[in-house]
N, CA, C and O atoms as a GROMACS GRO file, in nm:
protein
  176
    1UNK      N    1  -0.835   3.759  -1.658
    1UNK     CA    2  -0.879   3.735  -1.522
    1UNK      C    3  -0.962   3.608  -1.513
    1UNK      O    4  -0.965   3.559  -1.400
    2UNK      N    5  -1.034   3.539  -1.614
    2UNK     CA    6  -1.112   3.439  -1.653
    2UNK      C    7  -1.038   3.329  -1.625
    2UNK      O    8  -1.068   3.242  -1.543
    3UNK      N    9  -0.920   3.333  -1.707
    3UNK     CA   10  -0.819   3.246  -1.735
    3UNK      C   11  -0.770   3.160  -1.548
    3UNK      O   12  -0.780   3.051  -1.493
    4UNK      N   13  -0.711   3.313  -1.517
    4UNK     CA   14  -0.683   3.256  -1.368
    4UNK      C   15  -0.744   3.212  -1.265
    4UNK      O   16  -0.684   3.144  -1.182
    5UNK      N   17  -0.936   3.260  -1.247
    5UNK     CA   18  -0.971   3.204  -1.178
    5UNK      C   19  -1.007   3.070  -1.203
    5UNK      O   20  -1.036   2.998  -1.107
    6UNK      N   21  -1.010   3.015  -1.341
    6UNK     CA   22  -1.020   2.884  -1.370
    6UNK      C   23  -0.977   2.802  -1.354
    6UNK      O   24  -1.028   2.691  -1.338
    7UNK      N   25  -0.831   2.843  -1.354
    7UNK     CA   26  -0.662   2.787  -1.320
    7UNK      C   27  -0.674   2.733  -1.200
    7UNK      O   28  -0.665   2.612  -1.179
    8UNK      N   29  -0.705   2.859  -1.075
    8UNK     CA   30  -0.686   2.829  -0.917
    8UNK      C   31  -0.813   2.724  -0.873
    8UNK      O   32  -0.802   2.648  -0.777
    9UNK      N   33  -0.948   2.731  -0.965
    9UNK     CA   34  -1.016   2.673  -0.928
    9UNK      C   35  -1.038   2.490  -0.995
    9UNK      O   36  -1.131   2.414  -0.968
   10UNK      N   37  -0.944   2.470  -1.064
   10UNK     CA   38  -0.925   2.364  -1.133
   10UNK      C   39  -0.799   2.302  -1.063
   10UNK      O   40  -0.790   2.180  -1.052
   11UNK      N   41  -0.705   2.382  -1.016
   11UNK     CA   42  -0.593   2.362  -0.946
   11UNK      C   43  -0.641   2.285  -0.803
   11UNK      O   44  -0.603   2.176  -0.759
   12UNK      N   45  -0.749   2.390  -0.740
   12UNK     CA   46  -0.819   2.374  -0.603
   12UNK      C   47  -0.910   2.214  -0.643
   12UNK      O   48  -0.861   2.116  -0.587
   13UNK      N   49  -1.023   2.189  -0.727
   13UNK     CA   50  -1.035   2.046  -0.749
   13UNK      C   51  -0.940   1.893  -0.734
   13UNK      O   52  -0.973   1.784  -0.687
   14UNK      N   53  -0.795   1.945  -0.801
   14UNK     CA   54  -0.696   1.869  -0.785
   14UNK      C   55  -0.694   1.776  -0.669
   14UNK      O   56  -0.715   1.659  -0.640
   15UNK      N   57  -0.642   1.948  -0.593
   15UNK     CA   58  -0.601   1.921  -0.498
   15UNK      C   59  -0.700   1.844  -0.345
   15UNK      O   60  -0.676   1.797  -0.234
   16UNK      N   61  -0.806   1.871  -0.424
   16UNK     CA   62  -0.952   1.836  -0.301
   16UNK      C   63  -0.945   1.668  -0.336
   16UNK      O   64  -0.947   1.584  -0.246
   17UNK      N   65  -0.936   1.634  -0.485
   17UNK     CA   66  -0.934   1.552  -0.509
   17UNK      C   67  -0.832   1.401  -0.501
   17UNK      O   68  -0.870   1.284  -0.512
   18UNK      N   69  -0.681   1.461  -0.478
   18UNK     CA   70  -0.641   1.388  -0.428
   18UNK      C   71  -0.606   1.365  -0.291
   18UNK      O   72  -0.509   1.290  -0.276
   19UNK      N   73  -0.648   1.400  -0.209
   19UNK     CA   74  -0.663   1.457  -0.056
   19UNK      C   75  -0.788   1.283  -0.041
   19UNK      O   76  -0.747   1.178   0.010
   20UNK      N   77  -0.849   1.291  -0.066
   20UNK     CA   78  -0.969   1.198  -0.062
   20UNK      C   79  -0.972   1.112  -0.130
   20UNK      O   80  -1.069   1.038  -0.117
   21UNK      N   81  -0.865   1.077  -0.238
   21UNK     CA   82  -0.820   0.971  -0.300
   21UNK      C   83  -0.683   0.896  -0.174
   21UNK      O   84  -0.688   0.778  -0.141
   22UNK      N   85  -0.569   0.997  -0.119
   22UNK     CA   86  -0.493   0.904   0.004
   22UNK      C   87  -0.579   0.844   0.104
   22UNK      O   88  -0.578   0.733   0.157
   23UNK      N   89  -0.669   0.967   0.118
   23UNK     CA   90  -0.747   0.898   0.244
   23UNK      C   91  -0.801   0.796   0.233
   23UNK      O   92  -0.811   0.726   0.334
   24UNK      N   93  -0.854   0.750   0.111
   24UNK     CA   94  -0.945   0.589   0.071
   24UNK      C   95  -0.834   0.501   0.075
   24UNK      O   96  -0.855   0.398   0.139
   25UNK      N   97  -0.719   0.515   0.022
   25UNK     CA   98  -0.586   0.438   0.028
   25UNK      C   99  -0.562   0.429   0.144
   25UNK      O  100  -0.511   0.321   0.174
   26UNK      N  101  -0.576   0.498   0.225
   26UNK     CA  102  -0.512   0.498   0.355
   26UNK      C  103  -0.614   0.388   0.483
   26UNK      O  104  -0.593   0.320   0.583
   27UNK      N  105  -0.688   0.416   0.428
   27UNK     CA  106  -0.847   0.350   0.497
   27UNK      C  107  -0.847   0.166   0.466
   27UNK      O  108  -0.861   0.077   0.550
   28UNK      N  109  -0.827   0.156   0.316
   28UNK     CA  110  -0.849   0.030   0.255
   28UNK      C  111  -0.730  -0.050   0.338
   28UNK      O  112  -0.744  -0.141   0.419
   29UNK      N  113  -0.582   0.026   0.286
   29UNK     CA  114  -0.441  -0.063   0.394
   29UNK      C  115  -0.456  -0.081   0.504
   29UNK      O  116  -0.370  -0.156   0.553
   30UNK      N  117  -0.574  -0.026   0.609
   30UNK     CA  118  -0.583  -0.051   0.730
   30UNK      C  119  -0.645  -0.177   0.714
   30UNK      O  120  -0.592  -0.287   0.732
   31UNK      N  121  -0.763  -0.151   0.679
   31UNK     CA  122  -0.848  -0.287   0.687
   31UNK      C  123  -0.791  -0.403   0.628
   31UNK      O  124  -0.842  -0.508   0.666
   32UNK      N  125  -0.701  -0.412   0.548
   32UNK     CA  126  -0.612  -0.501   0.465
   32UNK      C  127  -0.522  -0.572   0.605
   32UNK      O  128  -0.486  -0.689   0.624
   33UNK      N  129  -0.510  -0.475   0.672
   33UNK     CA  130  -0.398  -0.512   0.796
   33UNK      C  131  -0.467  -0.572   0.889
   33UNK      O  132  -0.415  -0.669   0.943
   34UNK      N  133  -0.578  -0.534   0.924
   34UNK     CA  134  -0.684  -0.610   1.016
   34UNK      C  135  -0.703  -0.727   1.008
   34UNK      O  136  -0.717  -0.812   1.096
   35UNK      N  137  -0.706  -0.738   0.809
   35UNK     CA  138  -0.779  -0.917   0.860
   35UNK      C  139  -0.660  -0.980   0.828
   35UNK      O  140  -0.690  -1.092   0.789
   36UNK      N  141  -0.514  -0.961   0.824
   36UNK     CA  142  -0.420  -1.037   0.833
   36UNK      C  143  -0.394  -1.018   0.949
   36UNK      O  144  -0.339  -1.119   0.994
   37UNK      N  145  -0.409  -0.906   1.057
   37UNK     CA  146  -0.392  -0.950   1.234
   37UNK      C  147  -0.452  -1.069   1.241
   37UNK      O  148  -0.402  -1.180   1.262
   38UNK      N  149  -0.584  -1.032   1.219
   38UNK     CA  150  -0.704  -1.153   1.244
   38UNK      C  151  -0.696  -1.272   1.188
   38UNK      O  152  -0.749  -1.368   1.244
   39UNK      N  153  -0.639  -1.285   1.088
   39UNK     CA  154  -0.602  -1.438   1.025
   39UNK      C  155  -0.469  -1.505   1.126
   39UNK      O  156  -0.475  -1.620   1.170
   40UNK      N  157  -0.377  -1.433   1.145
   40UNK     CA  158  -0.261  -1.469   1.227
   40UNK      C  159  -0.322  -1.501   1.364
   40UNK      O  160  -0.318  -1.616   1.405
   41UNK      N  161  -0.373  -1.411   1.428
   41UNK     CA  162  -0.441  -1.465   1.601
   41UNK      C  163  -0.517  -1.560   1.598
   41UNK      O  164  -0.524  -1.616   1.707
   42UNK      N  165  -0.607  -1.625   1.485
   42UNK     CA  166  -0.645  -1.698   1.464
   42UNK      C  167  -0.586  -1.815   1.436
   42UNK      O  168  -0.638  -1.921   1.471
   43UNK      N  169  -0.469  -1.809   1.369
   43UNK     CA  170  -0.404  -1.957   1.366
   43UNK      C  171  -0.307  -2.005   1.458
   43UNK      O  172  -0.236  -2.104   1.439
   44UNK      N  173  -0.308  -1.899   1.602
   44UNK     CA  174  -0.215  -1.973   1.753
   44UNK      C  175  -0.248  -2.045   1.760
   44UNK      O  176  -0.211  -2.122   1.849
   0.00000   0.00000   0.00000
């Protein structure tokens, strides 16, 4: 019984963990996109 709650709760870390690893990815490509809008409107 040791075994498995260790499992689900090591499983559950994983999963918390890469949840909040896309989201930083997901966050950084925005801002990546921003300042190439902003570099482009800038050079009309």
């Amino acid at each position: 019984m040791k075994l498995l709650s260790t499992l689900l709760i090591l499983a559950f870390a994983v999963v918390v963990t890469g949840c909040n690893t896309f989201a930083g990815a997901g966050k950084d490509i925005q801002k990546g996109g921003e300042k190439i809008e902003g570099a482009a409107e800038s050079s009309k």
